[in-house]
Structure formats: structure tokens, C-alpha cells
The first five atom37 places (N, CA, C, CB, O) and aatype in JSON, in Angstrom:
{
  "aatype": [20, 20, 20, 20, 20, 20, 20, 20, 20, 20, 20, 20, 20, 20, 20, 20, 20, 20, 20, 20, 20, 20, 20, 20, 20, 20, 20, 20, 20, 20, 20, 20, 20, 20, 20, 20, 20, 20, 20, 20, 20, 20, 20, 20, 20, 20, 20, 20, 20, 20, 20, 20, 20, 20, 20, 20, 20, 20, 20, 20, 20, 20, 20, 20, 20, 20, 20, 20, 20, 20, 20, 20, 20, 20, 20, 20, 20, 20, 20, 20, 20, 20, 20, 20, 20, 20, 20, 20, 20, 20, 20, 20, 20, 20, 20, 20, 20, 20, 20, 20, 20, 20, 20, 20, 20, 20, 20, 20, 20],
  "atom_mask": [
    [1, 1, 1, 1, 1],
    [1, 1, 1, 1, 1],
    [1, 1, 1, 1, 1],
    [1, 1, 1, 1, 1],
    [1, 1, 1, 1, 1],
    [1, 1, 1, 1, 1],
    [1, 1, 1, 1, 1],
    [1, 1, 1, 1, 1],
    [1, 1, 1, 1, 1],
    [1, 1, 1, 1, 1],
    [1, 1, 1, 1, 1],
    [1, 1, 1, 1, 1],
    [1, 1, 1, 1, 1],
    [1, 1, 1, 1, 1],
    [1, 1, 1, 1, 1],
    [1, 1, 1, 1, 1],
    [1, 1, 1, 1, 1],
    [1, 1, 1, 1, 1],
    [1, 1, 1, 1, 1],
    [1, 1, 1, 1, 1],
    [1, 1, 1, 1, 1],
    [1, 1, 1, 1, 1],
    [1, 1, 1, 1, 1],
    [1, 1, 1, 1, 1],
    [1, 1, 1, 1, 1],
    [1, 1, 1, 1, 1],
    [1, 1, 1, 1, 1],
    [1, 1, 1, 1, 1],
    [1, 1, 1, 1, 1],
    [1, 1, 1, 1, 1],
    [1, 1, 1, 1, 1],
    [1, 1, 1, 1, 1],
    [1, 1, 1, 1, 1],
    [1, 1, 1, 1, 1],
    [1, 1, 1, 1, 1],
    [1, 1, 1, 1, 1],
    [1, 1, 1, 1, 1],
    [1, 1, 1, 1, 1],
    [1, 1, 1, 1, 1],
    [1, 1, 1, 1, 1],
    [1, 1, 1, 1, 1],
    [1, 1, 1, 1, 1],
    [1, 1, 1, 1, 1],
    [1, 1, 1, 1, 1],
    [1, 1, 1, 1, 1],
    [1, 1, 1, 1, 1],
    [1, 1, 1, 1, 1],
    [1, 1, 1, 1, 1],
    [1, 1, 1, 1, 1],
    [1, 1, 1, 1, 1],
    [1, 1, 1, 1, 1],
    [1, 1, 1, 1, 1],
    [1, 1, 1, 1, 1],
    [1, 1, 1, 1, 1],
    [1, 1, 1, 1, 1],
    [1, 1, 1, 1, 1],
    [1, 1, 1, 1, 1],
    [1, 1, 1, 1, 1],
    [1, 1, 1, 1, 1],
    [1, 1, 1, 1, 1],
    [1, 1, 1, 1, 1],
    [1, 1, 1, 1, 1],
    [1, 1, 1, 1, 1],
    [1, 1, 1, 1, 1],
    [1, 1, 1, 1, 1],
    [1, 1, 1, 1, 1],
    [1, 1, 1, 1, 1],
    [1, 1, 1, 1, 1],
    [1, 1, 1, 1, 1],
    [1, 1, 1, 1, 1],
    [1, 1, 1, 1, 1],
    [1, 1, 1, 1, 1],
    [1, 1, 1, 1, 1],
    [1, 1, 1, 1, 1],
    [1, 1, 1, 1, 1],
    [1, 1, 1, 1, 1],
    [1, 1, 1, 1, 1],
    [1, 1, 1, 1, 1],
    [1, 1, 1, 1, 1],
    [1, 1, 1, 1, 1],
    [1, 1, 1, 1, 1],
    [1, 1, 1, 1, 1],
    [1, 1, 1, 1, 1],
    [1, 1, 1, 1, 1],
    [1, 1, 1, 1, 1],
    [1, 1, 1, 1, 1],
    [1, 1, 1, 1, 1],
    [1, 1, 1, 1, 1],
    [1, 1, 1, 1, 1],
    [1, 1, 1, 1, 1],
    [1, 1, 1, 1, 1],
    [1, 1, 1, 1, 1],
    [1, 1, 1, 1, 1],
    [1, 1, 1, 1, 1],
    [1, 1, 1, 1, 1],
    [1, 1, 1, 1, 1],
    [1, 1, 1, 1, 1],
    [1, 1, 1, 1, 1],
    [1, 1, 1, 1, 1],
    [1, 1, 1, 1, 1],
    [1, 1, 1, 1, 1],
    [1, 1, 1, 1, 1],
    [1, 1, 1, 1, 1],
    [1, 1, 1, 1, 1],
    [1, 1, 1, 1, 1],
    [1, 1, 1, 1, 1],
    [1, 1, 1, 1, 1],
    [1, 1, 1, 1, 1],
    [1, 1, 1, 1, 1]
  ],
  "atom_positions": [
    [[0.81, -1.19, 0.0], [0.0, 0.0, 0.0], [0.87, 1.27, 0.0], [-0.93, -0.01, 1.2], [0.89, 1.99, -1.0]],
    [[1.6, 1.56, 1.13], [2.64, 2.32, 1.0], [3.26, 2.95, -0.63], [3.57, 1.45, 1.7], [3.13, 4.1, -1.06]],
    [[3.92, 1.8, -1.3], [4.66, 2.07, -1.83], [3.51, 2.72, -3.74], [5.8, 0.67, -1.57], [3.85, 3.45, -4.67]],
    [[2.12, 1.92, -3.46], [1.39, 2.61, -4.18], [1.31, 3.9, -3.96], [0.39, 2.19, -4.2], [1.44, 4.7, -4.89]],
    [[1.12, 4.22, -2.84], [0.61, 5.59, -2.22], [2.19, 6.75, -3.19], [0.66, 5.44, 0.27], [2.05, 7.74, -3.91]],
    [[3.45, 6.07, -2.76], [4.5, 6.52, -3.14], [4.87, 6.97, -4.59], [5.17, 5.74, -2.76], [5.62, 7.87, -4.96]],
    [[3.89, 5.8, -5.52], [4.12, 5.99, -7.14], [3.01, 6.87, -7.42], [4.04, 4.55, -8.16], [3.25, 7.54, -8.43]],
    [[1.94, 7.1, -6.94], [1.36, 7.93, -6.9], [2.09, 9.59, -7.0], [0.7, 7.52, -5.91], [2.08, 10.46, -7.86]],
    [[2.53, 9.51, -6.01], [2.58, 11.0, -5.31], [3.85, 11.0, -6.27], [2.75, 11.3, -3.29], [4.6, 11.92, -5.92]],
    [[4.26, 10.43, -7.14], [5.72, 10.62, -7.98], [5.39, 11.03, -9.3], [6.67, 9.22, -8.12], [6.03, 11.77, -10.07]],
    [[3.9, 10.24, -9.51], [3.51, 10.11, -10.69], [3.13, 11.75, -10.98], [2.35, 8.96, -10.8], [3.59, 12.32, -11.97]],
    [[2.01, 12.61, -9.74], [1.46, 13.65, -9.24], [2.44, 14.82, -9.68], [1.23, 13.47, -7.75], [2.04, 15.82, -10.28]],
    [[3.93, 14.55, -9.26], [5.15, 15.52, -9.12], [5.22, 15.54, -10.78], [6.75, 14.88, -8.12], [5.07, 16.62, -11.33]],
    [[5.43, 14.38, -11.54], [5.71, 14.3, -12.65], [4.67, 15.26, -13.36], [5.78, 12.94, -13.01], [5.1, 16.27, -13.91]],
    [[3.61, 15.06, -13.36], [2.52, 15.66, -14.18], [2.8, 16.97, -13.81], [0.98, 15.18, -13.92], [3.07, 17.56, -14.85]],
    [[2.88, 17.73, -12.88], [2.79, 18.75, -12.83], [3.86, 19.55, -12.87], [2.22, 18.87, -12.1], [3.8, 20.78, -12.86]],
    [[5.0, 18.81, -12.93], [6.98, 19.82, -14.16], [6.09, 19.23, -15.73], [9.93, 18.26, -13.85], [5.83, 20.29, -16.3]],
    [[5.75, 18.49, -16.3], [5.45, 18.79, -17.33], [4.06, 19.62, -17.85], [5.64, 17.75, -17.73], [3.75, 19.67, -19.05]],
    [[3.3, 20.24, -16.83], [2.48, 21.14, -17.1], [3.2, 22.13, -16.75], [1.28, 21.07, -16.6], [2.65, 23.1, -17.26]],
    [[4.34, 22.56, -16.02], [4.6, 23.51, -15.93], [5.79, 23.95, -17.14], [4.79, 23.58, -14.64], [6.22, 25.09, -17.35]],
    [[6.1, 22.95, -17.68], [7.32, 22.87, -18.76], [6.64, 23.75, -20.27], [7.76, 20.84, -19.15], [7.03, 24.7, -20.94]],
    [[5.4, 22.78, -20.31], [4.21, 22.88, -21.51], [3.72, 24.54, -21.45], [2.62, 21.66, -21.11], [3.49, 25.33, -22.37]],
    [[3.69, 24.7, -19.88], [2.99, 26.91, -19.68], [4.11, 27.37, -20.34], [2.89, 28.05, -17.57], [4.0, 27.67, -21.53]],
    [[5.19, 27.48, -19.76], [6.64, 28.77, -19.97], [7.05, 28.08, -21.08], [8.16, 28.98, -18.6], [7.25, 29.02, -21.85]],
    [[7.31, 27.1, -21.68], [8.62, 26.71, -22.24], [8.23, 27.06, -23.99], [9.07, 24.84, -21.79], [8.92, 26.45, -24.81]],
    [[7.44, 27.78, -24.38], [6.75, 28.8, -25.11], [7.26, 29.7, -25.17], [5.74, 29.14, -24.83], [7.86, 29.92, -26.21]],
    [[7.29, 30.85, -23.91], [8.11, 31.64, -23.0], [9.11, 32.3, -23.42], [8.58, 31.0, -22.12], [9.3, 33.49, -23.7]],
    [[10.12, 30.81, -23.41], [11.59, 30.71, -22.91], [11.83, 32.28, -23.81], [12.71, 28.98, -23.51], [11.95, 33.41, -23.32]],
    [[11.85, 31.82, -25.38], [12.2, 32.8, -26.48], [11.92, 33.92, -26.47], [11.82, 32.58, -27.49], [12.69, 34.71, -27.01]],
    [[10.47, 34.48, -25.72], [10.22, 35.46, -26.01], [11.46, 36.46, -24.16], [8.18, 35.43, -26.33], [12.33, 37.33, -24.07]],
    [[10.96, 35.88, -23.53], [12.38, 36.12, -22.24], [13.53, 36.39, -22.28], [12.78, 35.22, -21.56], [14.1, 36.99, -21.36]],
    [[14.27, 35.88, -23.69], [15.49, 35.34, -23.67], [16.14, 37.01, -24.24], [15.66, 33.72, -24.74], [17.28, 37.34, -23.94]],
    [[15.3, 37.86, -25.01], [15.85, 39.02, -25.07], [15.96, 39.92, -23.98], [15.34, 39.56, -25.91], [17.04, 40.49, -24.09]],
    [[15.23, 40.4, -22.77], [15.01, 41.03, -22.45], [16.14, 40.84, -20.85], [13.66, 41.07, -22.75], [16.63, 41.79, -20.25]],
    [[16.32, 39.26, -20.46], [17.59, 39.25, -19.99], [18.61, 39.02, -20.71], [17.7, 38.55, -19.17], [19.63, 38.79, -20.07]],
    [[18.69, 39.01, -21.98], [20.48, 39.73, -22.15], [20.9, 40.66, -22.2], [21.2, 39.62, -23.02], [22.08, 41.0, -22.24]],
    [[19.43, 41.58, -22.2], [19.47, 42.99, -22.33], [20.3, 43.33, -20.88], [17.83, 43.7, -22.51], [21.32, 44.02, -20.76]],
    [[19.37, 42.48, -19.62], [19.64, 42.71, -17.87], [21.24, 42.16, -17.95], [18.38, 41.49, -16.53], [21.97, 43.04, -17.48]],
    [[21.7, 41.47, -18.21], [22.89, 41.06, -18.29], [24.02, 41.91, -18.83], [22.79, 40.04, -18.9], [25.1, 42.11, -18.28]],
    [[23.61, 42.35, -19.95], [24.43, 43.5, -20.87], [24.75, 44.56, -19.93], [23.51, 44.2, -22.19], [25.82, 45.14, -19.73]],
    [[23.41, 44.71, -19.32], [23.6, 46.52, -18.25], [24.56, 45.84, -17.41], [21.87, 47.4, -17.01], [25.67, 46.38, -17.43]],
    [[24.47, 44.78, -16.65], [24.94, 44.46, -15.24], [26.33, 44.41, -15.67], [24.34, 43.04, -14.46], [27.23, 44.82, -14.94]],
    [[26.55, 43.93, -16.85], [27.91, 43.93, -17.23], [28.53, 45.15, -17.14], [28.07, 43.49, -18.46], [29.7, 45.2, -16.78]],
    [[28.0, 45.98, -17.36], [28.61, 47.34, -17.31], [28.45, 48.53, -16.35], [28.32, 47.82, -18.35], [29.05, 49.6, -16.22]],
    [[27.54, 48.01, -15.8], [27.65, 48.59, -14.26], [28.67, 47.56, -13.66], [26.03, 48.62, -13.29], [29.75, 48.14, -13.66]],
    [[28.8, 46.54, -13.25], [30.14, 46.08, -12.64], [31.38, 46.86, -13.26], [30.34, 44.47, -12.89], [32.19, 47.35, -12.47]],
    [[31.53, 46.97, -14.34], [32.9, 47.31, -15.1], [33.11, 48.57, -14.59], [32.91, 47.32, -16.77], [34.19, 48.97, -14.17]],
    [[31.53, 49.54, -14.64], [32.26, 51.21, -13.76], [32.48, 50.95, -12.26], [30.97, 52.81, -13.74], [33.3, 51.57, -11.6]],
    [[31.48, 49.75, -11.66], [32.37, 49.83, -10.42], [33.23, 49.21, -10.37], [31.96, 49.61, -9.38], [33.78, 49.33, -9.28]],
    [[33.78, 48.43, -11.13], [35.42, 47.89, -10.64], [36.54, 49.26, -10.94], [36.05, 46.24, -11.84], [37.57, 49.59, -10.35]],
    [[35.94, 49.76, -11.92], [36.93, 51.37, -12.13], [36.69, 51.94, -10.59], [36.11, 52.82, -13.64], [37.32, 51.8, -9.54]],
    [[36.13, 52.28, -10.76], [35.68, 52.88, -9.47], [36.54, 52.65, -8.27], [34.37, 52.38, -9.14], [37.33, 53.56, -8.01]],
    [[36.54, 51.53, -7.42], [37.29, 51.07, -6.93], [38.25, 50.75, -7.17], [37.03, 50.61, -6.63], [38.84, 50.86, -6.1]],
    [[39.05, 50.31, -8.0], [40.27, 50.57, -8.31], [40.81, 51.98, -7.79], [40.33, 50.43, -9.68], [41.66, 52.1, -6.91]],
    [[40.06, 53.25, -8.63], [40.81, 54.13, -8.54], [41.28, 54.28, -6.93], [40.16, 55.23, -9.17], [42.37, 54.15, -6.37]],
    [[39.38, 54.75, -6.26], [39.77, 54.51, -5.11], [40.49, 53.7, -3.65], [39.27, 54.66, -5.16], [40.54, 53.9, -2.43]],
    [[40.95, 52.75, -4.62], [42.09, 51.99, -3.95], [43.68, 53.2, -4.32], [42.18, 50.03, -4.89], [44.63, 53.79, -3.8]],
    [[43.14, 52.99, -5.29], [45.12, 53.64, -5.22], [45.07, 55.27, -4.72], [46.14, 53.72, -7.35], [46.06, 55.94, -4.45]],
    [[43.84, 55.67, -4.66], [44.04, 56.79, -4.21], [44.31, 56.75, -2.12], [42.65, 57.61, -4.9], [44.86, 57.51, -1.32]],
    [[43.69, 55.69, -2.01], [43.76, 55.39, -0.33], [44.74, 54.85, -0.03], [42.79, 54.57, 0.31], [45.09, 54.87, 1.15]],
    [[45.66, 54.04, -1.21], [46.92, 53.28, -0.76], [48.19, 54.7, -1.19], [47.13, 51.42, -1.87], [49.31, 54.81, -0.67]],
    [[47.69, 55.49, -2.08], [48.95, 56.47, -1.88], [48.36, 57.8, -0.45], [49.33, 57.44, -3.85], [49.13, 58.65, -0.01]],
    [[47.49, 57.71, -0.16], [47.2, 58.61, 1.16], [47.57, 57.79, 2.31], [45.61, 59.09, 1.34], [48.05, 58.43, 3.24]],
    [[47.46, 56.6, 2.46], [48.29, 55.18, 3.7], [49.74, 55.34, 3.13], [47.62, 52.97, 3.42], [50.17, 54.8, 4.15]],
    [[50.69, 55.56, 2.54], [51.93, 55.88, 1.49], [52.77, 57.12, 2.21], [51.28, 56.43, -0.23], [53.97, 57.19, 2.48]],
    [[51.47, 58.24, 2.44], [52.29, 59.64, 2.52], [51.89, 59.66, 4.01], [51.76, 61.16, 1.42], [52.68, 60.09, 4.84]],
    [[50.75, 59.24, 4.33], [50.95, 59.08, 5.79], [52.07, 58.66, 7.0], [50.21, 58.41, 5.91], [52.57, 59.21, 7.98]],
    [[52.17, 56.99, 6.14], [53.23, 56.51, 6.8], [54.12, 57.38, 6.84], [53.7, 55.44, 6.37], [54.48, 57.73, 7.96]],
    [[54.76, 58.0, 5.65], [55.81, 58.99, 6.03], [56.21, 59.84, 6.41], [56.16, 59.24, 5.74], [57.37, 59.98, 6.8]],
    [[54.95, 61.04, 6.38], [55.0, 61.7, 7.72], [55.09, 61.68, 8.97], [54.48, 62.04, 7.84], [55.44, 62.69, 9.59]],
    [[54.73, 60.29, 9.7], [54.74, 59.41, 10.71], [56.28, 59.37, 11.03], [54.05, 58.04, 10.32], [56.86, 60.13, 11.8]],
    [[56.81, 58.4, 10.33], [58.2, 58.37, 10.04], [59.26, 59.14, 10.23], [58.28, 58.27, 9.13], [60.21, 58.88, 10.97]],
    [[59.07, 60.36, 9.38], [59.66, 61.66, 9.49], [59.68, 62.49, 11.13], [58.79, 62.52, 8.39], [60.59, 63.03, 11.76]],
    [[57.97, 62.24, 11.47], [57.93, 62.94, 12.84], [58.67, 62.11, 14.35], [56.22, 63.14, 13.08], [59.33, 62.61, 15.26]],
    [[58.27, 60.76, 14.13], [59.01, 59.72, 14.68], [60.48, 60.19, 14.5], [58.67, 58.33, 13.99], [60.66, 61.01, 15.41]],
    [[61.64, 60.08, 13.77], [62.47, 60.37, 13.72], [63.22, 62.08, 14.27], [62.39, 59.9, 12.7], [64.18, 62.43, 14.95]],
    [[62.17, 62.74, 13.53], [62.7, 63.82, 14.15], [62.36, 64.3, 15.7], [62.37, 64.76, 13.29], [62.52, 65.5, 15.92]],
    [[61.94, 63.52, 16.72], [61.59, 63.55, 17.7], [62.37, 62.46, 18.67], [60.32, 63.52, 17.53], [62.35, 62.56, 19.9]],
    [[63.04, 61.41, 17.96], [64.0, 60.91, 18.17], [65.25, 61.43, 18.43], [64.01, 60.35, 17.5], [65.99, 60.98, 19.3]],
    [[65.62, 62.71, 17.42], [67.04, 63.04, 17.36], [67.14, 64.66, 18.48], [67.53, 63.29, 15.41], [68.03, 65.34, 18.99]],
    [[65.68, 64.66, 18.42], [65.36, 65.37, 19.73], [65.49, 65.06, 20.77], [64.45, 65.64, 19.9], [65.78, 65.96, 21.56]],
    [[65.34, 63.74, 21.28], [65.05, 63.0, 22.68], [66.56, 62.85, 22.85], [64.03, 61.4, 22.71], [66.91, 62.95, 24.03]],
    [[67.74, 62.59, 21.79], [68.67, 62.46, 21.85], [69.41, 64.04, 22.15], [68.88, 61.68, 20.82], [69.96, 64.14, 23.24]],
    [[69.44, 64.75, 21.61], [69.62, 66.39, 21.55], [69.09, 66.32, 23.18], [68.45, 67.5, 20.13], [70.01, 66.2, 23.99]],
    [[68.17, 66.37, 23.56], [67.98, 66.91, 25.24], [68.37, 65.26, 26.18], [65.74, 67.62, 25.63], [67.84, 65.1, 27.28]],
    [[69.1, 64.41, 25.73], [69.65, 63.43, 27.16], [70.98, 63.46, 26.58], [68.93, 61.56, 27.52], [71.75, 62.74, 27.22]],
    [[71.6, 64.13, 25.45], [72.94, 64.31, 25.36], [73.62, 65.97, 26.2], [73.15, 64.21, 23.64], [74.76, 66.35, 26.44]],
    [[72.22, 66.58, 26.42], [72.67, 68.14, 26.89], [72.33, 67.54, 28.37], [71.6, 69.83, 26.19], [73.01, 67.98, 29.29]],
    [[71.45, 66.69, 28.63], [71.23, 66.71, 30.34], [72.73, 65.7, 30.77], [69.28, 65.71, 30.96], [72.98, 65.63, 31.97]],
    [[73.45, 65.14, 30.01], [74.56, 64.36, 30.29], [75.15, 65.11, 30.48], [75.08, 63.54, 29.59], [75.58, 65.23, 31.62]],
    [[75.48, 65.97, 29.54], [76.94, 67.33, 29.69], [76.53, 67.97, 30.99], [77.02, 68.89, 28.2], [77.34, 68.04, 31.92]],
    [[75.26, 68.44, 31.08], [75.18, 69.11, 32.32], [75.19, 68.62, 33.73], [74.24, 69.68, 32.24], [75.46, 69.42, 34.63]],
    [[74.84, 67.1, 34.07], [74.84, 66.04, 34.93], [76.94, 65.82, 35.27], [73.81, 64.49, 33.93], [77.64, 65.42, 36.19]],
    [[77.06, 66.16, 34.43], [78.95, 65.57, 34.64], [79.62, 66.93, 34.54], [79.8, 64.31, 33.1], [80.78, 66.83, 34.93]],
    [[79.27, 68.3, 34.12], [80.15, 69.23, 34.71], [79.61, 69.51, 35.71], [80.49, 70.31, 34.08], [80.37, 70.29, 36.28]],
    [[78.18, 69.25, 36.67], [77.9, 69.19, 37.8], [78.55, 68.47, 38.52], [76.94, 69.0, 37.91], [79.17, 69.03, 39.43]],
    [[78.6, 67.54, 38.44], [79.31, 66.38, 39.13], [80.97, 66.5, 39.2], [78.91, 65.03, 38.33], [81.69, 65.87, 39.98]],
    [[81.19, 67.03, 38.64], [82.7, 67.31, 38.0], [82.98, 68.89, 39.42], [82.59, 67.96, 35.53], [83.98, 69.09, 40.11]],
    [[82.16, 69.4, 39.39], [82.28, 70.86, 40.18], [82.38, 70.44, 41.95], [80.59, 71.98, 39.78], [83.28, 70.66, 42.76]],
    [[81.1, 69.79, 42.12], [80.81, 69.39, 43.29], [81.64, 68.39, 43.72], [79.61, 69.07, 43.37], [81.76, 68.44, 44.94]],
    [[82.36, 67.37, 43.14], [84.19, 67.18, 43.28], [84.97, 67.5, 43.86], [84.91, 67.46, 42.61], [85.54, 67.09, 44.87]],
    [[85.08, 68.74, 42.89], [86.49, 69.65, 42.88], [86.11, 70.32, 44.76], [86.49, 71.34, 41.12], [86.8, 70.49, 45.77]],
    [[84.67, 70.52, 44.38], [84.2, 71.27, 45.66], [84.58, 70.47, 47.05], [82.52, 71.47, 45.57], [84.92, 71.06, 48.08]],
    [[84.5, 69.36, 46.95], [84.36, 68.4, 48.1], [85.9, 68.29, 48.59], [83.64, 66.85, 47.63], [86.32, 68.35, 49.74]],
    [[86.74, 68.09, 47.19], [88.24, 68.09, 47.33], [88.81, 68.82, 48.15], [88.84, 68.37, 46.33], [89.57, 68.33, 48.99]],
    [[88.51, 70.4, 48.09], [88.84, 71.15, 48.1], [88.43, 71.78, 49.32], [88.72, 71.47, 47.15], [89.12, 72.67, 49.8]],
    [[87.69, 71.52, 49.7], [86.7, 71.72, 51.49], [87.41, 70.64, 52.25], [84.54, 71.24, 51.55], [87.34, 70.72, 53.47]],
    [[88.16, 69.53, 51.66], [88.95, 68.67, 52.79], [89.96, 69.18, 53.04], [89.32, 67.36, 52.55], [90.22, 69.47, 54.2]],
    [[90.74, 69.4, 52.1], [91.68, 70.37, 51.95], [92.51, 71.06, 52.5], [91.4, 70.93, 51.65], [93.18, 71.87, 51.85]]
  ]
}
């Protein structure tokens, strides 16, 4: 019983893709212009946005480009700064030290 019930409901599926084949498939031809038309556009709207993006890639990878290097530049020159004021606090740390010495020497004396 089952498996009647089963060829049935197969038979059911069948009939009704070939009524639905028999409606559109008439159709197909008259359809077939109007998406290559949709296809044609899409084609070419993708193509301006891949321009598109492109450009704006290289315009964001040379602004990430000049960034970094200003970065760089300021980094560095703030470096040779940090160096410039612990090379002047050295000189001044050791002729201090150098005085208060002489001073100590010189008070034993």
C-alpha cells in the first residue's frame, strides 16, 4: 500500500513539471531578449564599479603611502630630539658632578 501511495505521489510531481514545462517553455524565447538585455547593463555597471574602486584603492593606498611617512619623518625627528635633550642633560649632569668634586676636594683640603 505504502509504496502505491508513493508511485502515486511521484507520478502527481511528474505531471505537474510537465504542465509547468508545456505553460513557460513557449516563453523561454520570447524572455530570452530582455535578460540579455539585464545582463548587458549588469555587465557594465560592474565594469564602472570595478573602475571605481580601483581608482579609489590607489588613491587610499597612496594617502596610507604619505601618511606613513609623515609618521616616520615625525618619529624620527623627535628621536634626534630625545637624543639632543639626554645628550645636553649628560653634559650638564657631569660638569655638575665634576664641580661638586672639585668642591668636596677642596673643602677637605
Amino acid at each position: 500500500m505504502r509504496f502505491l501511495f508513493r508511485i502515486a505521489v511521484l507520478a502527481l510531481a511528474a505531471f505537474g513539471a510537465k504542465t509547468l514545462y508545456d505553460k513557460y517553455a513557449s516563453r523561454a524565447g520570447d524572455l530570452q531578449g530582455p535578460a540579455n538585455d539585464f545582463v548587458d547593463r549588469a555587465k557594465s555597471a560592474v565594469g564602472r564599479t570595478k573602475g571605481q574602486f580601483s581608482s579609489a584603492a590607489q588613491q587610499m593606498t597612496g594617502a596610507a603611502k604619505d601618511a606613513t611617512d609623515e609618521i616616520k619623518s615625525a618619529a624620527s625627528d623627535a628621536a634626534s630630539a630625545a637624543a639632543a635633550v639626554v645628550s645636553d642633560d649628560d653634559t650638564v649632569r657631569n660638569s655638575t658632578v665634576g664641580n661638586q668634586q672639585t668642591g668636596s676636594k677642596a673643602a677637605t683640603a
